[in-house]
C-alpha positions in Angstrom: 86.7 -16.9 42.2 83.0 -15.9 41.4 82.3 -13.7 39.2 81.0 -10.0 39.8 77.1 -11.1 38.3 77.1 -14.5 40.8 78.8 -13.1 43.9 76.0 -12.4 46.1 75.9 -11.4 49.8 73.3 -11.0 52.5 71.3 -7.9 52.4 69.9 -6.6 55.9 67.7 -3.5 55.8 68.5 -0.9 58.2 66.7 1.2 60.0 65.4 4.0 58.0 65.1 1.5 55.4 62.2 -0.5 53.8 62.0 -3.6 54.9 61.5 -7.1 53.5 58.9 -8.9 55.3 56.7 -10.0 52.8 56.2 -13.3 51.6 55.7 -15.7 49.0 51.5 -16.1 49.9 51.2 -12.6 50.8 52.7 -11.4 47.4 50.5 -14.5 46.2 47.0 -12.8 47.5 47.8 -9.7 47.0 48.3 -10.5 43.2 45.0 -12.8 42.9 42.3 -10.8 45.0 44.6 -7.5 46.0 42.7 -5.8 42.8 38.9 -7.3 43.0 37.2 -4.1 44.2 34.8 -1.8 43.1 35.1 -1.1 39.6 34.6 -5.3 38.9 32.0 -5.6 41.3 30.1 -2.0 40.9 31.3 -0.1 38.2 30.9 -3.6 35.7 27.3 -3.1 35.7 27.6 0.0 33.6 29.8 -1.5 31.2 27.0 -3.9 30.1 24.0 -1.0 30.9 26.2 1.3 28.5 28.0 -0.9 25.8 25.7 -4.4 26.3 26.8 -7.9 27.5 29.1 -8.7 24.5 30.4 -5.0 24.6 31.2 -5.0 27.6 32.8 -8.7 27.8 35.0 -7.7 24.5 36.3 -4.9 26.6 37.4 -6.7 29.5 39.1 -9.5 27.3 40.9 -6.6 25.0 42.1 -4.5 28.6 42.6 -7.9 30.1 45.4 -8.4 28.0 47.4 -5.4 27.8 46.7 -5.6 31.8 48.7 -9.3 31.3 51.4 -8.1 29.0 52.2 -5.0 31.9 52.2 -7.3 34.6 55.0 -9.5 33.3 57.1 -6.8 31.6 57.4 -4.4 35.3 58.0 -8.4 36.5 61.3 -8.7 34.3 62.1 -5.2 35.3 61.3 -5.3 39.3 62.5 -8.6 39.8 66.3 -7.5 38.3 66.3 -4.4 40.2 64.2 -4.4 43.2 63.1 -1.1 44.4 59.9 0.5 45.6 57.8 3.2 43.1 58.6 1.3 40.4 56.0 3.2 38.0 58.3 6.4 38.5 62.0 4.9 38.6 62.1 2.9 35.7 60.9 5.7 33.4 63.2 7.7 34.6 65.7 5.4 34.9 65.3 3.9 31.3 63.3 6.3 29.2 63.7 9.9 30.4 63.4 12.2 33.5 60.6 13.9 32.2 58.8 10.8 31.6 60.1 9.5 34.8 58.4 12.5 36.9 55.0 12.8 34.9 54.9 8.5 35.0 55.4 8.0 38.9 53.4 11.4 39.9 50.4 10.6 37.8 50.6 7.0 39.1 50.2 8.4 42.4 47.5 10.1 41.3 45.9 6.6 39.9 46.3 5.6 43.4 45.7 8.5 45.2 41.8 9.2 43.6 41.2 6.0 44.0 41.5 5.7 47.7 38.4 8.3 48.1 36.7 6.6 44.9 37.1 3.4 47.0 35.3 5.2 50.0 32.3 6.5 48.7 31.4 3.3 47.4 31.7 1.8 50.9 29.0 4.6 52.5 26.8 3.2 49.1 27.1 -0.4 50.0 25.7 0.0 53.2 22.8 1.7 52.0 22.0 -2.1 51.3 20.4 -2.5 54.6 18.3 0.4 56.1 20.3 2.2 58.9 20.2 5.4 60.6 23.9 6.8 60.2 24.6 9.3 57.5 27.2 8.1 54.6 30.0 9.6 55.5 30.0 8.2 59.3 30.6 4.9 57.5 33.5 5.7 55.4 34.6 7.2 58.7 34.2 3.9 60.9 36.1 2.1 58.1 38.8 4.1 57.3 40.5 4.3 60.3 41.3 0.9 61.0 43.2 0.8 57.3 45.0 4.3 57.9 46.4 2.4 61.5 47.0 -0.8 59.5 49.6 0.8 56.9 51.6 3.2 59.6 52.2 -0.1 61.8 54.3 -2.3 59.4 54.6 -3.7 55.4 53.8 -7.1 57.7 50.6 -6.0 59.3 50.2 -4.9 55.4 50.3 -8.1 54.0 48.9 -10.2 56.8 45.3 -8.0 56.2 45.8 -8.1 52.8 45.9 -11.6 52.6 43.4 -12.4 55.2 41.0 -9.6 53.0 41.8 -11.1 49.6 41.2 -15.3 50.8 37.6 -13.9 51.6 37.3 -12.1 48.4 38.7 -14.8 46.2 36.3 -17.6 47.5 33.2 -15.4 47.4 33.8 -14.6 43.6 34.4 -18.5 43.2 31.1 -19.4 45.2 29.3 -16.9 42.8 30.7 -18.2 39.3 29.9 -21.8 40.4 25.9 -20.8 41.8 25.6 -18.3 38.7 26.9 -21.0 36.0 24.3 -23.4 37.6 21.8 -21.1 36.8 22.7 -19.8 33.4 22.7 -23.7 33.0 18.9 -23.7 34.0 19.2 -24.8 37.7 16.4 -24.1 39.8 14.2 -22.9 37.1 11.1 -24.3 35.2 11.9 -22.2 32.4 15.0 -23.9 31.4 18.5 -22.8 30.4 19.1 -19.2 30.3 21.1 -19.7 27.6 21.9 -15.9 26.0 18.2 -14.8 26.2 19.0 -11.9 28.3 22.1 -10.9 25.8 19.2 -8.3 24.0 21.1 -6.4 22.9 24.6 -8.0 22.5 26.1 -4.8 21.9 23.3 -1.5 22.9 22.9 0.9 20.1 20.4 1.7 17.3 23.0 1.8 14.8 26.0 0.3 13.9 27.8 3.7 14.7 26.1 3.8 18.3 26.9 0.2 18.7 30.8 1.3 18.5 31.0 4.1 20.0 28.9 2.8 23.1 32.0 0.6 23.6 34.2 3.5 24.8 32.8 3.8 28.0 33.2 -0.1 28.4 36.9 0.8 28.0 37.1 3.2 30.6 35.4 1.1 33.0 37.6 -1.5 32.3 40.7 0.2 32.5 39.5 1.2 36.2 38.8 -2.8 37.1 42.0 -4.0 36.0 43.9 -1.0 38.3 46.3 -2.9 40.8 46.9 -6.2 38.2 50.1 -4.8 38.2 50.5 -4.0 41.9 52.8 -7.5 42.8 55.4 -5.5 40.4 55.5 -2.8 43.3 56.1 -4.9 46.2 59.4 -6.3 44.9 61.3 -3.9 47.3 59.7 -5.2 50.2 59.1 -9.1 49.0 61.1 -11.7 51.7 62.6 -13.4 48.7 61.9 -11.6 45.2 63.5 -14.3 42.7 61.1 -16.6 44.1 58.1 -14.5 45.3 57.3 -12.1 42.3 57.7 -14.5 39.5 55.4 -16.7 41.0 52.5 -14.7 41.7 53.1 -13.0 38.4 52.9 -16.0 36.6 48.8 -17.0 37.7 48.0 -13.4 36.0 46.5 -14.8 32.5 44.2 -17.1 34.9 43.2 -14.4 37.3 42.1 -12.2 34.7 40.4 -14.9 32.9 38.7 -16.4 35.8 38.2 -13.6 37.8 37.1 -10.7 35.3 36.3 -12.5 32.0 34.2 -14.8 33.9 32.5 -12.6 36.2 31.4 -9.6 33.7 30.5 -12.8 31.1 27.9 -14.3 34.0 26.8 -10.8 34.9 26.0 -10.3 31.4 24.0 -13.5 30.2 21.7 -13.4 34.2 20.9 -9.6 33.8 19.0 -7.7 30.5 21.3 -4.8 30.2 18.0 -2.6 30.1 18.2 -3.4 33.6 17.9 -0.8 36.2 20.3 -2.2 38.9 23.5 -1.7 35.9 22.7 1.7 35.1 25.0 4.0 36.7 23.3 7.0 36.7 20.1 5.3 38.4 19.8 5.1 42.8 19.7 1.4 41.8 22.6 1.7 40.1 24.4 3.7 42.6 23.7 1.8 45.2 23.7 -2.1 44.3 26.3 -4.0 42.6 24.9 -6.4 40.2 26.4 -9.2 42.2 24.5 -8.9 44.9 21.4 -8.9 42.9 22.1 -11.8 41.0 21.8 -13.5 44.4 18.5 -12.0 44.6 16.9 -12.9 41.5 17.7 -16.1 42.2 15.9 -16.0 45.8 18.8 -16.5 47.8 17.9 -13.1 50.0 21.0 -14.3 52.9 23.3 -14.9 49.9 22.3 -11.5 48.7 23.2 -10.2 52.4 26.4 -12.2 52.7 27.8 -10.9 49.0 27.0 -7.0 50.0 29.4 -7.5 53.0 31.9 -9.3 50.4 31.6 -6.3 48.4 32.9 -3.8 51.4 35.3 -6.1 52.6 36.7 -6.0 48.7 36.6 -2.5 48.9 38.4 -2.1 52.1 40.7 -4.5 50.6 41.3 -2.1 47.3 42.0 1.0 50.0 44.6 -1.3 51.9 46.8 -1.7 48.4 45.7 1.9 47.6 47.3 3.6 50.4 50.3 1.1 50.1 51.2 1.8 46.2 50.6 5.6 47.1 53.1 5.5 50.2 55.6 3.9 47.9 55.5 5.5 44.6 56.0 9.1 46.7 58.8 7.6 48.6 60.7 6.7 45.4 59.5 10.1 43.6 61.5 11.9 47.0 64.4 9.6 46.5 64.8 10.2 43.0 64.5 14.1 43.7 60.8 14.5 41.9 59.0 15.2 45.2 59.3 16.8 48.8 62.5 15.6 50.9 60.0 15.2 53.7 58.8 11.8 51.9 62.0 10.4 52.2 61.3 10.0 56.0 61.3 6.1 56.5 60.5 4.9 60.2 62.5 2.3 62.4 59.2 -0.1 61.4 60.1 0.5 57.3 57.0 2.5 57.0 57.4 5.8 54.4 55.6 8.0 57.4 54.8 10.8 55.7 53.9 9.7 52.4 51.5 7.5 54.1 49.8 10.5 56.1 49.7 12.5 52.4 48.0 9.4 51.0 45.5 8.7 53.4 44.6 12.3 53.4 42.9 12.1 50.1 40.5 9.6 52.3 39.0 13.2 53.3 37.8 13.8 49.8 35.4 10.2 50.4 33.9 11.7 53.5 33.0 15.5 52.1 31.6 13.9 49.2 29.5 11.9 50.9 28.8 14.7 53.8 27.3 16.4 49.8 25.4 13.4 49.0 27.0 13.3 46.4 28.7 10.0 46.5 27.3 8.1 43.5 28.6 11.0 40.9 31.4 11.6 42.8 32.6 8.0 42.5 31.7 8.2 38.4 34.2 11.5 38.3 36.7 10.1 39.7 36.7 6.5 38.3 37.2 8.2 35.0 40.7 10.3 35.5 43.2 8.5 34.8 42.4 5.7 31.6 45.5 3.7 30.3 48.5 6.3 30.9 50.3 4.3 33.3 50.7 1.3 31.6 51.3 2.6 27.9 54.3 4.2 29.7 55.6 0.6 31.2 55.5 -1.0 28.6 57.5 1.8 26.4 60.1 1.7 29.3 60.3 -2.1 29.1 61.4 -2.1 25.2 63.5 0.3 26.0 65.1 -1.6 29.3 65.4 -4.8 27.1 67.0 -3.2 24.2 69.1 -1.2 26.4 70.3 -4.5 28.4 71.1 -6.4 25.3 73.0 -3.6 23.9 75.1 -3.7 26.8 76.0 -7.4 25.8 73.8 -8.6 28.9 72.6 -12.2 28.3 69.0 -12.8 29.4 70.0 -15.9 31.4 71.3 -13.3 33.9 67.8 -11.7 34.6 66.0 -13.5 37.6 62.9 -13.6 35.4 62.4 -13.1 31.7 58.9 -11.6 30.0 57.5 -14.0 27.7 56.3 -13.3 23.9 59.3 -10.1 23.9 58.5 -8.0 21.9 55.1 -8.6 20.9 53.3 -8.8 24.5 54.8 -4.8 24.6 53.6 -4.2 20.8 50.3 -5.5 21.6 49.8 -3.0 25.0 50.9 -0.5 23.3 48.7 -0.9 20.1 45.0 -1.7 22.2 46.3 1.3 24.8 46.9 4.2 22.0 44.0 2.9 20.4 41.4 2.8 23.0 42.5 6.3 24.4 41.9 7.7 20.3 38.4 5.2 20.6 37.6 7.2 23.6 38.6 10.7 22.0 36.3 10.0 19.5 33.3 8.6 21.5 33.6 11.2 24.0 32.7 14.4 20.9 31.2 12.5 17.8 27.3 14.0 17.3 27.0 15.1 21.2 25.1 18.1 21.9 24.7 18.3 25.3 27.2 18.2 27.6 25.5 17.5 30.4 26.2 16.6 34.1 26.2 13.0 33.5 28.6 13.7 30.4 31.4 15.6 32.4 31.3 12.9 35.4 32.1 9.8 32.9 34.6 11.9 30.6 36.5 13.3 33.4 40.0 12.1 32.1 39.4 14.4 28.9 39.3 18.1 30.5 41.0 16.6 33.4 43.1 13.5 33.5 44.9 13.7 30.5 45.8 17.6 30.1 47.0 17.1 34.2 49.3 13.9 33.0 50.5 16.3 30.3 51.2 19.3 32.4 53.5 17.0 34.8 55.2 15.7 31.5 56.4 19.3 30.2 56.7 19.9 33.9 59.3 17.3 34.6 61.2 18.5 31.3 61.5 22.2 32.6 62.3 20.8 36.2 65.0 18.6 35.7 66.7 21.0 33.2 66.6 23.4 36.4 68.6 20.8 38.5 71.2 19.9 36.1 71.5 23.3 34.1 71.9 21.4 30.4 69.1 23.3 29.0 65.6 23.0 28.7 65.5 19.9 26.5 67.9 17.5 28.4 65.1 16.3 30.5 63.2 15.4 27.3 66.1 13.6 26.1 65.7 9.7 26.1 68.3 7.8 27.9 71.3 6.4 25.8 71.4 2.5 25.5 75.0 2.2 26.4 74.4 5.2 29.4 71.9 2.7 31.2 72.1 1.6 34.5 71.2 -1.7 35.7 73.7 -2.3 38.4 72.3 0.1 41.3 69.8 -1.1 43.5 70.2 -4.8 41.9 69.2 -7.7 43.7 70.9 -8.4 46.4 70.3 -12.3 48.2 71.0 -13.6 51.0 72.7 -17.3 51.5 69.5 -18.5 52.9 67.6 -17.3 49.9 70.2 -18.4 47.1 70.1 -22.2 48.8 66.1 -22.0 49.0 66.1 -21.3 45.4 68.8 -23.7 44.6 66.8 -26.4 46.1 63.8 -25.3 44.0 65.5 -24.9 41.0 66.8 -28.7 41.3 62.9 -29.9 42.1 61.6 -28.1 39.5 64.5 -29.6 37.2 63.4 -33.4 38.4 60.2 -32.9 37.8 60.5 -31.6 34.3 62.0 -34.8 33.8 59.5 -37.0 35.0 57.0 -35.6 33.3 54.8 -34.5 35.6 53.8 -30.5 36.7 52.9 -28.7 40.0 51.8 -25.6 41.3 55.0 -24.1 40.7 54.4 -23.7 36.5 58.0 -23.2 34.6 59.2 -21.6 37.2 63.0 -22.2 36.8 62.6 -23.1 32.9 65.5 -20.9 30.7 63.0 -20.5 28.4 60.4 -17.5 28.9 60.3 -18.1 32.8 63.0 -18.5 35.2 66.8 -18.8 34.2 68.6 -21.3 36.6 70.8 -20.1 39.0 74.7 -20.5 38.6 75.8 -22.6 41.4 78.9 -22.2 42.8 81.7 -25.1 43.4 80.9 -24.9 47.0 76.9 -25.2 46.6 76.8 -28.4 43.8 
């Protein structure tokens, strides 16, 4: 007789449910390209304008790997128990309700600003070639094809998503090969480019300046890496999650080396930071991504052209998993009681209708900004809200799921995938998130005397961000000691170890998918043996990756 842990059955979503239609290279995409958008190929130009080449290429390593460390712990967590706004369940689930609330609301929130961020910079783009049509006709035209996309199906979802992020992915690969060529001197008379254009490394007139100049880096960082963690969120709807989720989570270190690291490093050693183009309070600035120029300086004018279009379609790319994250974080906040009932409201297609409609609604906001002209500070304001909360708050609630599991006398071979480096990857996120935020703090006050227009639109997350994510903290405290009556405290209180759940909403698989990963566990197993390695890295290994699968007397 099988035991309760192996004895799995076939799960089929009903309707009024969300449904499992994505696949393994949707899931795939969506975790390699699903996050290149504006604030790598805009916003990066300020980093280096504000904090200098090396400044801003030490920030994106340092956020790069906290980013890495999230990804894989809300993996461990999603992959064992499968369900949709993960950001606001598992909080809840294993820290506290309060946390739970203020977590998944001001994740929404991440999402939700971002969508109309996202926007603006779309009506900038096309300021690239001269046209008649005022800015907020074109986040207009290109809204409305995403808005039908995500009330159609999670398929239709995925399927643009992937077809979005292929574009993206090769475009960025095209430019680090032409832009190493010629930091490497091609093309030129004058030779390697070497780090000439690294003056200064790090912008500042003093070694205080020089420091503090790095803040902003930070923040602009923290806005690039938004959405690494986004394959966590899909795990509700993924086809096959054992096998999808692991795998795309696994490629994160490389993305974030090769697509980030790489990038703002190239950016950095083909552009003076004294240049106008990366300063973000310059038209310039506003208006041109440093990628594109790149293209120019080098006197490929139809490369130039081709990369701006890149650019939008990256953008429009960002909305599409924008309005997605937001649709399914305020489902689960409805479902766990921390939002509207009407948000519940799942159609026969597996689409959250209404917390769709709420979510694209903030798409408004994009076109009154830009109706105001006032898209280019608009974007800076809002690109600023939200720095690091979200995934400080993960990785707390992933010590606390792991310690809780073992204390339960759970064995790790029983989760579908296992973080690497426990605890240390958590430690480490924890450590460069509390101290960038107090970095910031500091930055934001230390010798400023005026507090100016263009002060207010990059520190936006300290008079608003941060005392909102607060409010919703205390909020969720007093609200959920209104539904259960235990006092005002009880929703402070953090979960007991031995009171944790990890049986409901546990993945569920179907025959078909335990054979498919039979079958893959035993291929990966040969090929261990021989020696050699594939695409599919350690994917079934006990050690830090996958756990083999207990097979059954009627399945050896």
């Amino acid at each position: 007789m099988e035991d309760s842990n192996t004895a799995l059955v076939a799960e089929i979503a009903p309707e009024g449910h969300l449904q499992r239609k994505l696949q393994v290279r949707h899931l795939e995409m969506i975790a390699i390209g699903g996050t290149i958008g504006t604030g790598l190929l805009l916003k990066s130009g300020g980093a280096i304008f504000t904090a200098g080449p090396l400044g801003a290429l030490i920030c994106y390593i340092i956020v790069g790997i906290q980013g890495y460390a999230v990804t894989v712990a809300l993996g461990e967590m999603a992959t064992l128990i499968p369900v949709s706004g993960a950001f606001s369940h598992f909080p809840g689930r294993f820290v506290s309700p309060a946390l739970g609330l203020c977590s998944g609301w001001n994740y929404w929130l991440n999402w939700a600003v971002s969508i109309p961020t996202e926007m603006s910079a779309v009506a900038q783009f096309m300021l690239f070639w001269p046209n008649p049509l005022p800015s907020w006709v074109w986040s207009a035209i290109f809204y409305l094809p995403i808005a039908a996309v995500n009330l159609i199906s999670v398929l239709s979802f995925g399927e643009i998503e992937f077809f979005l992020s292929i574009i993206k992915v090769i475009a960025v690969m095209v430019f680090l090969m032409v832009g190493f060529c010629v930091w490497f001197g091609a093309g030129s008379n004058t030779g390697p480019l070497w780090f000439k254009n690294w003056n200064p490394a790090i912008v500042g007139d003093s070694g205080i300046n020089k420091f503090l100049n790095l803040a902003s880096g930070f923040t602009t960082a923290f806005f690039s890496y938004g959405g690494t963690e986004l394959v966590g969120l899909t795990a509700a709807e993924a086809d096959n999650p054992r096998k999808a989720v692991p795998r795309a989570i696994n490629g994160t270190f490389y993305r974030i080396l090769i697509f980030y690291v790489a990038a703002i490093f190239l950016v950095g050693v083909l552009i003076p930071p004294s240049s106008e183009i990366l300063n973000p309070y310059s038209e310039g600035g506003i208006t041109q991504s440093p990628f594109v120029y790149v293209w120019n300086i080098i006197g490929i004018s139809a490369a130039a052209n081709i990369m701006n279009f890149v650019i939008i379609v990256a953008i429009l790319s960002t909305v599409n998993s924008a309005v997605y994250a937001c649709s399914r974080t305020l489902l689960r906040l409805a479902e766990d009681g921390d939002a509207p009932a009407i948000f519940k409201t799942v159609n026969s297609r597996g689409i959250p209708v209404n917390a769709t409609l709420l979510s694209l609604a903030f798409g408004v906001a994009a076109l009154i900004a830009n109706y105001a002209d006032a898209s280019g500070q608009f974007f800076n304001f809002l690109s600023s809200l939200f720095p690091a909360i979200a995934w400080i708050i993960i990785s707390f609630t992933h010590l606390r799921f792991r310690w809780g599991y073992v204390a339960q006398g759970r064995s790790l071979s029983d989760l579908p995938y296992v973080a690497p480096y426990f605890p240390y990857l958590d430690y480490a996120a924890l450590t460069i998130g509390f101290y960038v935020i107090a970095y910031m703090f500091f930055s934001a006050f230390y010798q400023v005397t005026n507090f100016d227009a263009n002060w207010f639109m990059s520190n936006s997350w300290v008079y608003c961000g941060y005392p909102i994510v607060l409010t919703l903290f205390v909020f969720g405290g007093w609200f959920h000691s209104k539904k259960t009556g235990n006092g005002f405290w009880s929703g402070f209180k953090l979960v007991p170890f031995e009171e944790m759940d990890f049986e409901t909403d546990r993945l569920v698989e179907t025959p078909e998918q335990i054979a498919q990963n039979n079958a893959l566990m035993k291929r990966s197993l040969v090929i261990q043996r021989s020696g050699r390695s594939e695409f599919w890295p350690n994917s079934f290994e006990s050690e830090n990756r996958f756990v083999p699968i207990q097979l059954t007397a009627s399945s050896k």
